[in-house]
Structure formats: C-alpha cells, structure tokens
KEZA-229752 format. One record per residue (C-alpha): residue number from 0; residue in one letter; x, y, z. Coordinates in steps of 0.1 Angstrom, whole numbers, plus 2048, in hexadecimal, padded with zeros to 3 digits. Layout:
# residues N
SITE, NUM, A, X, Y, Z
...
END
This chain:
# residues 115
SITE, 0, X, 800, 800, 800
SITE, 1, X, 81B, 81C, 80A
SITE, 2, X, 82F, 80F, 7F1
SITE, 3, X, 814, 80E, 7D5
SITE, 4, X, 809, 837, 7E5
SITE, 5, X, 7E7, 824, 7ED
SITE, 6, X, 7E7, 831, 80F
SITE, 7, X, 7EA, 854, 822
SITE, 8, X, 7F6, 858, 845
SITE, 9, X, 7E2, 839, 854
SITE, 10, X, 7E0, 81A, 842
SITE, 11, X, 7C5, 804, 849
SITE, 12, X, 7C5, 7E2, 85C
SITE, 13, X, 7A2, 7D4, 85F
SITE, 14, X, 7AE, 7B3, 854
SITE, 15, X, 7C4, 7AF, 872
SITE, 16, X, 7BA, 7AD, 897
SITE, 17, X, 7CE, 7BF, 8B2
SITE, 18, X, 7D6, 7A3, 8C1
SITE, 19, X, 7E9, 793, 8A1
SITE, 20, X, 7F9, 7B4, 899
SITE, 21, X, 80C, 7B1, 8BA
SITE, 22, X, 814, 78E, 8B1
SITE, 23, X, 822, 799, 88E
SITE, 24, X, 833, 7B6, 89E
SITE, 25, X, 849, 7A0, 8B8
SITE, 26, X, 850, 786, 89F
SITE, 27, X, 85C, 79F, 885
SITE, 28, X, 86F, 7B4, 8A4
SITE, 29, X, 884, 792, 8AF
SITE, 30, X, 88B, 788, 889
SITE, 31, X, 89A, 7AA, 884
SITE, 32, X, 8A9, 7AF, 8A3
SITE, 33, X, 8D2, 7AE, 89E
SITE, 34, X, 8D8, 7A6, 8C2
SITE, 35, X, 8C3, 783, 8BD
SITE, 36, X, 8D9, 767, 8BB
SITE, 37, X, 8CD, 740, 8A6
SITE, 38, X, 8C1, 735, 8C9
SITE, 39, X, 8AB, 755, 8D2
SITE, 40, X, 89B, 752, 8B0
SITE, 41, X, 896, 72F, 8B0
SITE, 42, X, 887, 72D, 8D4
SITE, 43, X, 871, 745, 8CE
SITE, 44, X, 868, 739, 8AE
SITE, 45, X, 85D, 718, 8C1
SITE, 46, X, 84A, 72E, 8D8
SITE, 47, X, 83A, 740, 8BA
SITE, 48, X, 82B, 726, 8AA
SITE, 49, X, 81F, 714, 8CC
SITE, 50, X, 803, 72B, 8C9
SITE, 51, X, 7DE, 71B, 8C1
SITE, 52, X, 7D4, 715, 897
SITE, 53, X, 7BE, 731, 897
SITE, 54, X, 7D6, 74B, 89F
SITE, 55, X, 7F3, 73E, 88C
SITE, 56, X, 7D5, 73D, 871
SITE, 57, X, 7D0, 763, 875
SITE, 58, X, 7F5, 76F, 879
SITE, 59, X, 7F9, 75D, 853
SITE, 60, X, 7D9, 76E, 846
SITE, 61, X, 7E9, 78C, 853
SITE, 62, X, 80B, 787, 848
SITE, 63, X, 800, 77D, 828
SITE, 64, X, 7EC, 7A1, 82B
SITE, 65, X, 803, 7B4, 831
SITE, 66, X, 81F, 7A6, 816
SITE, 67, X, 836, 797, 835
SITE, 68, X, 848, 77D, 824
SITE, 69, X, 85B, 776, 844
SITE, 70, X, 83A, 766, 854
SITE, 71, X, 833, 753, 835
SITE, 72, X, 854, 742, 82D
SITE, 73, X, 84F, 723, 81B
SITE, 74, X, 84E, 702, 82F
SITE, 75, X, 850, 6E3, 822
SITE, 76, X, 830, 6D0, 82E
SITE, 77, X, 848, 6B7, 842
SITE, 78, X, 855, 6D7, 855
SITE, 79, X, 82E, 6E3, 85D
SITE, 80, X, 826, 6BD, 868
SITE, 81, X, 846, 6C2, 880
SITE, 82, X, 83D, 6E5, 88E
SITE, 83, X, 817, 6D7, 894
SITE, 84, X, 81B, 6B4, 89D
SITE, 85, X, 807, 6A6, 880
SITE, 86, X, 80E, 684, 879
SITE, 87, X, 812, 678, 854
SITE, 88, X, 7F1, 67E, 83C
SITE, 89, X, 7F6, 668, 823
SITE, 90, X, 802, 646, 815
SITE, 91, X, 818, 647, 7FB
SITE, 92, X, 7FE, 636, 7E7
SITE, 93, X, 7E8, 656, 7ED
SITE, 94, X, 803, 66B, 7E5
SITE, 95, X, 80A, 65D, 7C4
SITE, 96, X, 7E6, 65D, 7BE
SITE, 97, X, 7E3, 680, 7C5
SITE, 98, X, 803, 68D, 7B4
SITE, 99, X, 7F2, 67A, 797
SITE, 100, X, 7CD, 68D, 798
SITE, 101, X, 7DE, 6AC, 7A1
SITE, 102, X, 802, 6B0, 78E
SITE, 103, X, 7FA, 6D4, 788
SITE, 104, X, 7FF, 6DA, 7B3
SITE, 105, X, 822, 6CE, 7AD
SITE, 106, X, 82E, 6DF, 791
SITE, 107, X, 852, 6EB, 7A1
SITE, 108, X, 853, 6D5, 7BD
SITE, 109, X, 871, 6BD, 7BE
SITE, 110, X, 86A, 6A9, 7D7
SITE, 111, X, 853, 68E, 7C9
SITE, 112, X, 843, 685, 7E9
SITE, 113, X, 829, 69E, 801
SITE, 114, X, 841, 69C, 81E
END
C-alpha cells in the first residue's frame, strides 16, 4: 500500500486483530533483532508456534495480508507435520494416486513424495 501510494498517513488494518498484530510485531522484532543469537531465535520460534491453530491461522492470514514473507516461508509439509505433531496422512499408494489425479499441484516440486 505505502509502496503502491494507496495509503495516506493511516493505513488500514481491518483484516488483522490487535491481538495478532502484537504477535506479528514480536515475531518480526526478535527475527530482526541483531543481538539475537541461533538459540534465541529458535526457542522462541518453538514458543511461537506452540500457540493454538486458530491463531497461528490468523497470524498467516495476516502475514500473507500484509506481504510479510518472513511469516510465510515455505515449509516443506514434513516440516509443518513436525512443528504440529501430525502423524503421516497418506500411504504411499495414496500419494502416488494423488500425484497421479493431480500432477498439476506438483509442477516444480522435486521431491516426489508429500512428505
């Protein structure tokens, strides 16, 4: 928006919740931070994400909002299964099946399984 001259002196949130703005803000504030160390970051990554689904749901909505790439790095699915505990969805009879109805999803993606 500032960028594009779509906004004046305020720019407006509606999409994003106090709450989640804080959130965004103290994530954003420890990533950028130059007296964080690898260990800070990671611990309070961990802490981050420990949060329930439906505000992790609204702090991507809003990062994906608000153009914050940071938030909305790409994880392999195998990394989101880890952060979330979420045991393995599919055989790897399903997974051929579905790369097979689906090949356009894949397009790009060199690793030929859904891990």
């Amino acid at each position: 928006m500032v960028e594009d001259g779509c906004s004046s002196s305020v720019i407006p949130l509606s999409n994003v919740d106090t709450e989640t703005l804080i959130k965004i803000i103290d994530y954003l504030k420890m990533h950028s931070s130059t007296s964080s160390n690898e260990e800070e970051i990671e611990n309070f990554d961990k802490e981050f994400v420990s949060i329930g689904f439906k505000t992790i749901f609204k702090i991507l909505e809003a990062a994906n909002f608000l153009d914050i790439n940071n938030l909305l790095k790409s994880k392999t699915p195998e990394a989101v299964r880890k952060i979330f505990n979420i045991t393995r969805d599919f055989t790897p009879e399903e997974e051929a099946e579905i790369r097979n109805e689906t090949p356009w999803a894949f397009e790009g993606d060199l690793d030929h399984s859904l891990d």
